[in-house]
LUMDOTOR-468757 format. One record per residue (C-alpha): residue number from 1; residue in three letters; x, y, z. Coordinates in Angstrom, 2 decimals. Each point is the difference from the previous one (the first is absolute). Layout:
TORSE   n res    east   north      up
TORSE NUM Ala       X       Y       Z
...
//
This chain:
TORSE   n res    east   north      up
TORSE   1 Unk    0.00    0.00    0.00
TORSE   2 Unk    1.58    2.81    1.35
TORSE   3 Unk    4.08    0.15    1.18
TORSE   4 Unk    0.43    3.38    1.12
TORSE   5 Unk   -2.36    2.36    1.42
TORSE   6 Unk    0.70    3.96    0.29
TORSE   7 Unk   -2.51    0.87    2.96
TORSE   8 Unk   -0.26    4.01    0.29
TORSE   9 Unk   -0.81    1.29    3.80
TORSE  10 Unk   -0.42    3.54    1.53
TORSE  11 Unk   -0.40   -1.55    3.40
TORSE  12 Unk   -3.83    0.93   -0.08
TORSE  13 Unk   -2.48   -2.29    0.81
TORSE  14 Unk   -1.30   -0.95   -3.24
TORSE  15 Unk    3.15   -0.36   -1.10
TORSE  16 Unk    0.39   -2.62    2.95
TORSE  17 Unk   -3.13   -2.17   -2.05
TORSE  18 Unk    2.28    0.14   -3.11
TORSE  19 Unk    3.03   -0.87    2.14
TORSE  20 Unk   -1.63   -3.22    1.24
TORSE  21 Unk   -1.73   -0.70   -3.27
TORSE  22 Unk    3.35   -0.11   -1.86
TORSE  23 Unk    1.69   -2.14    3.05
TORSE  24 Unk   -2.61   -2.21   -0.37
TORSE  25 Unk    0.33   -0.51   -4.02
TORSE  26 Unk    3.75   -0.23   -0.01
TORSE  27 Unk   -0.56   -2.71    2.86
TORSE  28 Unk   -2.47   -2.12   -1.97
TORSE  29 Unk    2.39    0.67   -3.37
TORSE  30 Unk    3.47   -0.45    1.99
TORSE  31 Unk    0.65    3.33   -2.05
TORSE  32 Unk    2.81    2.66    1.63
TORSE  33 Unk   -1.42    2.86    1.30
TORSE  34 Unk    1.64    3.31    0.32
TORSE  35 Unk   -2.30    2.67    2.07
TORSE  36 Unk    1.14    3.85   -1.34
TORSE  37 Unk   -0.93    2.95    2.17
TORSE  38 Unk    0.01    3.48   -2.03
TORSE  39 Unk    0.50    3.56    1.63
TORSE  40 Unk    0.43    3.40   -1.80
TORSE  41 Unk    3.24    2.25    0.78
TORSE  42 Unk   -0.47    2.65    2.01
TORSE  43 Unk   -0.61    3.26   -2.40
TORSE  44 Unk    2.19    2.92   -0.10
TORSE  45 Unk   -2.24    2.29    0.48
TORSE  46 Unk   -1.24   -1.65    3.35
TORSE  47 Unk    3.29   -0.21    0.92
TORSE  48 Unk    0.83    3.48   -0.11
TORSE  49 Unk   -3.61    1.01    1.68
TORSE  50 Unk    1.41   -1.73    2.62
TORSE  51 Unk    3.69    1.47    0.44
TORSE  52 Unk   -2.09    3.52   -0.18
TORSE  53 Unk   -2.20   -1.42    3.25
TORSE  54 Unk    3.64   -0.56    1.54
TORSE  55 Unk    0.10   -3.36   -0.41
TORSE  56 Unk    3.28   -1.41    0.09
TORSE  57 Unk    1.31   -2.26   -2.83
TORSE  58 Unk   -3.48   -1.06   -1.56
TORSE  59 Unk    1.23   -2.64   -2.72
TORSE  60 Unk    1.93   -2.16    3.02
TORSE  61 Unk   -3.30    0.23    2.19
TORSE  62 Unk   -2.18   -1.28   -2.79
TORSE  63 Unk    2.77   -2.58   -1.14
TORSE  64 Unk   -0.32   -1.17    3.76
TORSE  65 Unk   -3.74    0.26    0.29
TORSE  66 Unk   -0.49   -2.21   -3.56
TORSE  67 Unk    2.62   -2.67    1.70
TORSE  68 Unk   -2.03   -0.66    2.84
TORSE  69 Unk   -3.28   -0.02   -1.67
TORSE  70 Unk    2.04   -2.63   -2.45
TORSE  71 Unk    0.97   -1.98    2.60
TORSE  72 Unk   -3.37   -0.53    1.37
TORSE  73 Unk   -1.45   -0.54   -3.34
TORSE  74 Unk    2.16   -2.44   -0.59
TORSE  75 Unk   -0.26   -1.74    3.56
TORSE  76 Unk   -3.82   -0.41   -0.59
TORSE  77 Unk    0.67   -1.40   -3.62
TORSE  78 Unk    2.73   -2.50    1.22
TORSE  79 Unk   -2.71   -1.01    2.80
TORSE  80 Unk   -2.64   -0.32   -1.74
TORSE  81 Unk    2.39   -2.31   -2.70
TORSE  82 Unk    1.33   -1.72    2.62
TORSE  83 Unk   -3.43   -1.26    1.70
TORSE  84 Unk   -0.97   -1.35   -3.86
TORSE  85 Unk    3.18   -1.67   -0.14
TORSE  86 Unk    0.86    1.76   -2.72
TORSE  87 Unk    3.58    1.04   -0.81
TORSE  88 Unk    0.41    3.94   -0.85
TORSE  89 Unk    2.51    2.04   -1.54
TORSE  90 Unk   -0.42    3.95    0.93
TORSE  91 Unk    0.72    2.85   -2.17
TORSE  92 Unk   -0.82    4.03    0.86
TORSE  93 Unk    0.35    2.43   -2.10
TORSE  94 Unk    0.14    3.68   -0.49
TORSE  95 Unk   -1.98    1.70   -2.69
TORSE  96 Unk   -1.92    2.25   -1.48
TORSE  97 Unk   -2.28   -2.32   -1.78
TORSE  98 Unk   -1.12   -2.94    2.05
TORSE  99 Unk   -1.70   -1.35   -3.20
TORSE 100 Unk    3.54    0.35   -1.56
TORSE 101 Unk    1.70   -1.73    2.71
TORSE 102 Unk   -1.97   -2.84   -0.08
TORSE 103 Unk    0.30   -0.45   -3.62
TORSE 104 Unk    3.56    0.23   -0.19
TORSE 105 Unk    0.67   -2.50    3.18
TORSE 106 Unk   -2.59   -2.65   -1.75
TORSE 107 Unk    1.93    0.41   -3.40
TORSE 108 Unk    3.80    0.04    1.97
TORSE 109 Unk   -1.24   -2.69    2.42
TORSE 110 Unk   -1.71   -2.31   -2.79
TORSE 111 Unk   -3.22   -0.03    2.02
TORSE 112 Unk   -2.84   -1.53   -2.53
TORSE 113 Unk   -2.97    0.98    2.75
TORSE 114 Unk   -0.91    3.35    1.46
TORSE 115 Unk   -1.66   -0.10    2.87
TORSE 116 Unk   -1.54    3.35    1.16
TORSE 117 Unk   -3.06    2.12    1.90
TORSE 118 Unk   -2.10    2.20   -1.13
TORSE 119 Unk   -2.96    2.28    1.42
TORSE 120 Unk   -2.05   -0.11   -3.01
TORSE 121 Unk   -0.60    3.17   -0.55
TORSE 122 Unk   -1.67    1.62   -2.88
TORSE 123 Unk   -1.05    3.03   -2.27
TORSE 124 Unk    1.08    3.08    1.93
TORSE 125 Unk    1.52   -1.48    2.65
TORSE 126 Unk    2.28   -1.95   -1.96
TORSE 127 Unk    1.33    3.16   -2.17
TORSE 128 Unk    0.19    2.10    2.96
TORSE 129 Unk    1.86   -2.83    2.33
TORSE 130 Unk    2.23   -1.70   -2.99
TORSE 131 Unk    0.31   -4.00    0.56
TORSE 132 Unk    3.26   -2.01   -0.24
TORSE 133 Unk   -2.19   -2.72   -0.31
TORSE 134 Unk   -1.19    1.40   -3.61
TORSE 135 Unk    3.55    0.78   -1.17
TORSE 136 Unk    1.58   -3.04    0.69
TORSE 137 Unk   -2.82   -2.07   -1.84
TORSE 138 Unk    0.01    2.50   -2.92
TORSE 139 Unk    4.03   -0.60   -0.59
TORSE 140 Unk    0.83   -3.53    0.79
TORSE 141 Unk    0.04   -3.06   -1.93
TORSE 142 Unk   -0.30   -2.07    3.55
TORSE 143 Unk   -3.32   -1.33    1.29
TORSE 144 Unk   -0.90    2.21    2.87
TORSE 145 Unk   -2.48   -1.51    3.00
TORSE 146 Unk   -1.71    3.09    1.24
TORSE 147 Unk   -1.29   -0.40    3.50
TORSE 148 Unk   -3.10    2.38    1.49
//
């Protein structure tokens, strides 16, 4: 069926559903299963709003903030792999583009399933709120599994 499995988490808990729905697939398939968690760079402009406010070296706060909020991403993915018995490799990235980031690391990592969450939003909502969900299915060749 399927040998390795991208799963995309924000560490929200819907993303927790497709966390645990991917586990479980690449459990029943024996596939590999790397688990990518996404955040964007802090932007310049913020940055420098927040040297005006007097706060002290900014970028190595946020670098610091992002590594702990990593780290406990992470934790809860390796838990949750680890009580499916399920083996997990753990990338986390930087980038402007989540969508982008998760394309690239399923092309890089040969991943041939995407397993990701989505809101389901629509109409307005949609335009006015973007989805990463939308871009990655419009660009890839890969079979995505959208979980709601």
């Amino acid at each position: 069926m399927y040998k390795h499995i991208l799963i995309a988490t924000d560490g929200s808990e819907l993303s927790l559903k497709g966390l645990r729905q991917g586990l479980g697939l690449a459990k029943l398939s024996g596939a590999k299963v790397t688990a990518l968690t996404v955040i964007e760079p802090l932007r310049p402009q913020v940055a420098q709003a927040a040297q005006m406010a007097g706060i002290d070296d900014p970028v190595g706060r946020y670098d610091l903030q992002v590594d702990e909020m990593m780290k406990e991403r992470l934790a809860a993915v390796q838990a949750e792999a680890a009580e499916q018995g399920v083996p997990v490799e753990l990338i986390h990235e930087i980038d402007d583009s989540p969508a982008e980031a998760i394309l690239r690391t399923a092309n890089l990592q040969g991943c041939d399933l995407i397993v990701m969450s989505s809101h389901g939003r629509r109409g307005l909502q949609k335009l006015l709120l973007g989805s990463q969900t939308s871009e990655v299915l419009v660009k890839t060749a890969v079979p995505v599994l959208v979980v709601r």
